[in-house]
C-alpha positions, 0 to 999 in steps of 0.5 A, a space after each residue: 753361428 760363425 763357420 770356421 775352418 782350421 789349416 795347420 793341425 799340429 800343437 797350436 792347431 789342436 790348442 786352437 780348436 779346443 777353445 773354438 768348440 767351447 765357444 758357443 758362436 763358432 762351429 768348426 767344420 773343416 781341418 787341414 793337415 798336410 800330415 794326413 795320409 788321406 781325407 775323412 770325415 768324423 760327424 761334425 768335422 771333414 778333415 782335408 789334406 789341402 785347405 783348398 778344400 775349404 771351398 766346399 763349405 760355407 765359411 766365415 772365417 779360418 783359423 791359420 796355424 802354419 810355418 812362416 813362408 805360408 803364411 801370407 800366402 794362405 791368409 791371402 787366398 782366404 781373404 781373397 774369398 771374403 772369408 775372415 782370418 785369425 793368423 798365428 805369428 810371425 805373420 810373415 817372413 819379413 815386412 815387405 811379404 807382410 804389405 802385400 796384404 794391404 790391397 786385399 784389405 782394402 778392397 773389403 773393409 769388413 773383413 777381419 784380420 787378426 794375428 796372434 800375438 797370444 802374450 797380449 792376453 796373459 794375466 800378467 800383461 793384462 795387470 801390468 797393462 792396468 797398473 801402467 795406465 792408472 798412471 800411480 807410478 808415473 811415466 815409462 822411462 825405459 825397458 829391459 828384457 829377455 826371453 830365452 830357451 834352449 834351441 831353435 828347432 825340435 826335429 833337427 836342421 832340416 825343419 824349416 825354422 833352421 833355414 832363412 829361406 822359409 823361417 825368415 829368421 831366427 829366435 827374433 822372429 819365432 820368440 823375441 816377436 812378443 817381446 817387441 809386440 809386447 814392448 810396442 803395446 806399452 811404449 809406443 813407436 820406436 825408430 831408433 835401432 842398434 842390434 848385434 846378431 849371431 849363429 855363432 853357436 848353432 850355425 844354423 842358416 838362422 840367428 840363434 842370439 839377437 840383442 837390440 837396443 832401440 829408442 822412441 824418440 818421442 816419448 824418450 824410451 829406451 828399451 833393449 831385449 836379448 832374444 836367445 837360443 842359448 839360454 839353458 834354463 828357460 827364461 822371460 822377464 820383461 822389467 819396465 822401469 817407471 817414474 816411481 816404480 820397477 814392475 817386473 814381468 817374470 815367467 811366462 805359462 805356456 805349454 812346455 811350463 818350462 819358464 817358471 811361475 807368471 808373476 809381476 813383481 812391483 818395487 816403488 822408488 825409495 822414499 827418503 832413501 827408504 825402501 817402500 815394500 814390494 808387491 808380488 801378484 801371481 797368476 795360476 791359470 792361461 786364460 790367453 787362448 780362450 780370451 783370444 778366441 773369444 775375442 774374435 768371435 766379439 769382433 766378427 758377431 759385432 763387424 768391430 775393429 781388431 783392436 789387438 793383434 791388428 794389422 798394423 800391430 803385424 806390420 809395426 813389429 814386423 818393421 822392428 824385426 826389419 830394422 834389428 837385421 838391417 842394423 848389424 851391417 854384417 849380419 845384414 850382408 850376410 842376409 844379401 847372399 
């Protein structure tokens, strides 16, 4: 059995923990909440108020469900103890509080770091990842995507995903983060960056709209995304254009079930002027969080790589997100006061 503890009780917290007792490898002993009046202990679980705490149990690994700026933090002094994790995204504020990881990891390379960037398990990623690899419809040429929704904070502007200081950022960090993870997984390395960033609307200390255009110079890529808090109906659609067809990513399932049927759409390229029908899959249940669990117990039972959601997966899109704030000029001065 591997011991787990979870630190961060809130949606995703409590998402977590049901497919940990599902999985047969795991037993959860240990939760923390700030939000707890007091410590208790059910039968199987003590509930703790500070994760230091954990230092009682015997653990192997932990599952991180916290804002930004604690990220790192919290992942370090368990790493520290030689106890694995599991780290939600963003993994961090920015980059450069990111790399601090890396002499940690490198003292012990049998621990276990992994991130969430949960999209990489959806149906639909998982389908047009198949399709892109059967290689049917030739080469990526470029990609075009959104996602949107309709705010940035939930409580009001003194959440902590308002003010720079403990978000790191704004809708790019929080959501527009699966789009380049998703964008990296697909078409490699990008170094290239052109970007337009606001809060013009929400005026928060944040971003509230980021559009960035980027290049892989290598392979010839182009891809633009639009990550947005302005967008009234709730939207995701990544399209990535092929030699020989159009596959579209559209919706997404998720909590909220606020962006529509997940579906991929692929359109081949007209033959002889003609067009060539389309095929329309759909996908009807999230296997994201269960697969991704499973995953991690996988990789700890066989002492495997972390494949997906790396490190360096964490790092790559982390130095993205980096580079789309440094490539507005003026949103970068503004990061500088």
């Amino acid at each position: 059995m591997i011991n787990v503890g979870i630190i961060g009780f809130g949606v995703v917290g409590k998402r977590r923990k049901k497919y940990i007792i599902e999985n047969k490898f795991f037993n959860l002993s240990c939760i923390s909440d700030i939000s707890f009046k007091q410590d208790y202990k059910t039968k199987n679980i003590d509930f703790y108020k500070s994760y230091k705490k954990f230092i009682k149990h015997d653990l192997d690994a932990v599952f991180i469900t916290l804002p930004n700026y604690l990220a790192v933090k919290v992942t370090s002094f368990f790493l520290k103890k030689n106890i694995h994790v599991f780290c939600e995204k963003p993994p961090a504020k920015n980059y450069d509080e990111l790399k601090s990881l890396k002499k940690i990891l490198a003292k012990n390379k049998n621990l276990k770091l992994k991130y969430g960037f949960n999209h990489r398990y959806h149906g639909s990623v998982k389908k047009a990842e198949k399709l892109i690899d059967s290689k049917i419809y030739g080469k990526i040429i470029n990609f075009r995507a959104i996602y949107g929704k309709s705010k940035i904070v939930t409580f009001g502007k003194n959440e902590w995903r308002a003010n720079r200081k403990f978000s790191g950022g704004g809708i790019l960090i929080d959501q527009g983060i699966h789009l380049l993870d998703l964008i990296t997984k697909f078409g490699g390395k990008f170094e290239k960056f052109k970007s337009f960033i606001s809060n013009s609307f929400w005026n928060y200390d944040v971003e509230d709209n980021a559009f960035a255009i980027m290049k892989n110079t290598k392979k010839n890529i182009i891809a633009s995304i639009h990550s947005t808090a302005t967008q009234w109906e709730h939207k995701f659609s990544l399209e990535i254009t092929l030699e020989k067809a159009l596959i579209i990513l559209s919706g997404i399932l998720s909590g909220t079930k606020s962006y529509g049927k997940e579906k991929i759409i692929v359109i081949p390229k007209p033959i002889n002027n003609k067009n060539v029908k389309k095929k329309i899959y759909q996908f009807y249940k999230d296997f994201s969080w269960k697969l991704e669990i499973d995953e991690f117990a996988e990789i700890i039972i066989n002492n495997s790589k972390v494949k997906t959601g790396s490190y360096q997966d964490a790092l790559n899109v982390m130095k993205m997100i980096d580079k789309i704030y440094t490539s507005d000029t003026e949103w970068y001065k503004s990061l500088k006061k």
